[in-house]
N, C-alpha and C positions, 0 to 999 in steps of 0.2 A: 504494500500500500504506500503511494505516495501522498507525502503533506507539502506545503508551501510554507515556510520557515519565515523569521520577521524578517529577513533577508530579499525576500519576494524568491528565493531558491527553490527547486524542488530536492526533497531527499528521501532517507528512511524513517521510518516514524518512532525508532528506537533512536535515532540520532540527535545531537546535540540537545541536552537535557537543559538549556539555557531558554530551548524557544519555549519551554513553559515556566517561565520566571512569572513573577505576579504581573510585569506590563505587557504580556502575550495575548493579541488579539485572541486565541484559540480559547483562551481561558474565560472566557466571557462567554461561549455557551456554554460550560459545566454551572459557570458559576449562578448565570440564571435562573434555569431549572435544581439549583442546589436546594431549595427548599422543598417540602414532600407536597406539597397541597399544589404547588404553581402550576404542573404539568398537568395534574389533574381539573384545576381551573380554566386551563386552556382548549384540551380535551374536548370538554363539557361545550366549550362555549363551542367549539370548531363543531361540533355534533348536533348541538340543538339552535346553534342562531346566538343572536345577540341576546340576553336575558338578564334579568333585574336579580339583585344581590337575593332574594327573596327566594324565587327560582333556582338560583343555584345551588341554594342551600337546602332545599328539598329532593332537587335532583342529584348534585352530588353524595347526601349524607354523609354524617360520622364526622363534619365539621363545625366548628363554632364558625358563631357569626362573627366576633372578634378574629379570627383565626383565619375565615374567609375576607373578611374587611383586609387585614393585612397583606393577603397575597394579590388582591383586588390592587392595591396600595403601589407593592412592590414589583408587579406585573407593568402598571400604568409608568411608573416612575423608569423602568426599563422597556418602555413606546412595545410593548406586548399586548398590550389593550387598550383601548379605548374607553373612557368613561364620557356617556351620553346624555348630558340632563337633558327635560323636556318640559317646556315651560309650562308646568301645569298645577292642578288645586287638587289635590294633594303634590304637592315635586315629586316625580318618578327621575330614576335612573336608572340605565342597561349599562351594560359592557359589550362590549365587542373586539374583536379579534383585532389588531389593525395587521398588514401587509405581513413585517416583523414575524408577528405571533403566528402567523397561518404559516408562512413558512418556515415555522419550527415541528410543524406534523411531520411531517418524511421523515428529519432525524427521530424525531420521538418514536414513530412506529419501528425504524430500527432497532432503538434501543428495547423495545416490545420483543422483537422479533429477537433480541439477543438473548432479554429475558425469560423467554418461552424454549432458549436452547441449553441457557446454563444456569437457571435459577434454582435448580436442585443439585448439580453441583457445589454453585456457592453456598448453596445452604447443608451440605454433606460436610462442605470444609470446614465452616463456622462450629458444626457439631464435633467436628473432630478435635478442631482446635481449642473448643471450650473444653472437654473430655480430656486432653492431653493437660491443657494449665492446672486443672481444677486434680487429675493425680498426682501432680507433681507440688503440691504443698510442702510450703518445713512442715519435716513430722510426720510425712505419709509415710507408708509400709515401703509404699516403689520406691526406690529411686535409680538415678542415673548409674551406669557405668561406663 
């Protein structure tokens, strides 16, 4: 796999450990979607349309609305949505996707599509690895040789 380095280069994606320093454009999409609710707000919105904080909280579930306000918050602030007043009695507001946000589906379903191939792996490894710290206490019967 080739990547484009801050250099505007092409290389190996193991290669110089420097292009993901903190000022690495690359690092600005993990960092985005670094929060667990955002991808899932996005998601939603790219599936059902633009929809009022109300709405998403019903169809998403298992979120607070503090919680959802937040990534509503952090989404907008990183031009991923749009927030839409409408001059009305009661005030309504939607969000919506803007350009940005929509073309973040394709990587995401990716990383879906990664998830559906190694997500019991990683989760085999995490058992093993808890399993292995957790014998190896001061004090336990096992130990090292």
């Amino acid at each position: 796999m080739q990547y484009t380095g801050q250099d505007g280069r092409m290389g190996n994606p193991a290669a110089p450990l420097d292009d993901y320093t903190s000022d690495c454009r690359a690092r600005v999409a993990f960092e985005v979607l670094a929060n667990r609710w955002d991808s899932v707000v996005i998601f939603t919105i790219a599936v059902d349309g633009p929809m009022r904080p109300a709405a998403l909280l019903t169809r998403i579930g298992g979120i607070s609305p503090k919680v959802l306000n937040d990534a509503l918050r952090r989404l907008e602030y990183n031009g991923l949505v749009e927030r839409r007043p409408f001059p009305e009695v009661p005030p309504r507001v939607d969000y919506a996707l803007t350009e940005a946000g929509t073309a973040l589906l394709e990587p995401m379903q990716a990383m879906g599509a990664w998830a559906t191939r190694y997500a019991d792996a990683v989760l085999d490894a995490q058992e093993r690895f808890e399993a292995r710290k957790t014998s190896f206490r001061p004090g336990s019967a096992r130990r090292r040789r």
